[in-house]
C-alpha positions in Angstrom: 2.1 -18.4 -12.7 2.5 -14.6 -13.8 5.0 -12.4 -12.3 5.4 -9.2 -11.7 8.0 -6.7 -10.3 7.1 -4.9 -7.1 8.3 -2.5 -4.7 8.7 -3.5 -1.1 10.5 -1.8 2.2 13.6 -3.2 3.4 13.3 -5.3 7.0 16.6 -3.7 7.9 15.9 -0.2 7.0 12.1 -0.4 8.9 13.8 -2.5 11.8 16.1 0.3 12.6 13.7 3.4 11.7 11.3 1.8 14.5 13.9 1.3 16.8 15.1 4.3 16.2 11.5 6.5 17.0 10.5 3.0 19.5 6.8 3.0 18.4 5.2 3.0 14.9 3.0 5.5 15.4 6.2 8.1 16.0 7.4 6.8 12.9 4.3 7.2 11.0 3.8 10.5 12.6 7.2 11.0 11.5 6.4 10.4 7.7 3.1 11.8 8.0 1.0 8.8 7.1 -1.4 6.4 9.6 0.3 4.2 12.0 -1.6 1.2 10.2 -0.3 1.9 6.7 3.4 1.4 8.6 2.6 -1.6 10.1 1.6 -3.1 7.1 4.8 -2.6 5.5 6.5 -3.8 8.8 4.8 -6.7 8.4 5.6 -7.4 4.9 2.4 -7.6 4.2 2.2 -4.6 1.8 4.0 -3.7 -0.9 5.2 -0.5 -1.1 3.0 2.4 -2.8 3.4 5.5 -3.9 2.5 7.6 -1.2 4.6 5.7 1.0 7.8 5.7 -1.1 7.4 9.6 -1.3 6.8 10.4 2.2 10.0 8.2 3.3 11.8 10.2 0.6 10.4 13.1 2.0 11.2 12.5 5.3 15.3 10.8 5.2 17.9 11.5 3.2 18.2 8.3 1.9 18.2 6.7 -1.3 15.7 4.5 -2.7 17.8 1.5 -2.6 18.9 2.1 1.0 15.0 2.0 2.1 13.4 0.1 -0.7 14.4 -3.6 -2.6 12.1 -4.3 -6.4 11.4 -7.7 -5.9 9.5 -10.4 -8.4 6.5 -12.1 -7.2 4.1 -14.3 -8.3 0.8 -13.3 -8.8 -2.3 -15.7 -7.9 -4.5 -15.1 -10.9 -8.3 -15.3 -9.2 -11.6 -14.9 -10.8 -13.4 -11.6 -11.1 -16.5 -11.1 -8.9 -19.3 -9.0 -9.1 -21.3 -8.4 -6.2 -24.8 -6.7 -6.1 -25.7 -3.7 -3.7 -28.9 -2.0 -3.7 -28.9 1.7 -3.7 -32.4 2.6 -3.5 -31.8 4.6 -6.3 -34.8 4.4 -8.7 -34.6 4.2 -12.8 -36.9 5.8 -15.2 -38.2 4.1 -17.6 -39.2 6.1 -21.2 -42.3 3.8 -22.3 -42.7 6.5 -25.2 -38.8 5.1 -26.7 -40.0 1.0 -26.1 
């Protein structure tokens, strides 16, 4: 299985930012992002983006590796899917060019 190298917040770090502010949504209000975006990475289920990494940056005086651990993972490879939407947008067709 492929792996890559990812970005992901440290438990310790999160654990005592919320208790520090007691509810996510201080601590999101805090960093200036949505409450949900910190409960992902709470949860571990996010990895850590861009945004995120810049407005805890931002916000502490802390260095990366104080708030953030690069990890490997494993990547599931799954197929590609196409799914079909209408739009009720209409094509032209140039009969004159057939």
């Amino acid at each position: 299985m492929p792996e890559i190298a990812t970005v992901r917040v440290r438990p310790d770090w999160m654990e005592e930012k919320l208790t520090e502010y007691q509810t996510m949504t201080k601590f999101a209000e805090q960093l200036g992002i949505e409450t949900s975006t910190v409960s992902r990475q709470a949860n571990g289920k996010s990895e850590a983006s861009p945004r995120f990494i810049g407005a805890v940056m931002v916000a502490f005086p802390v260095d990366f590796s104080e708030a953030f651990d690069v990890t490997v993972e494993e990547v599931a490879q799954r197929r590609a899917r196409i799914v079909k939407r209408p739009t009720g947008k209409r094509v032209k067709l140039d009969r004159a060019a057939a």
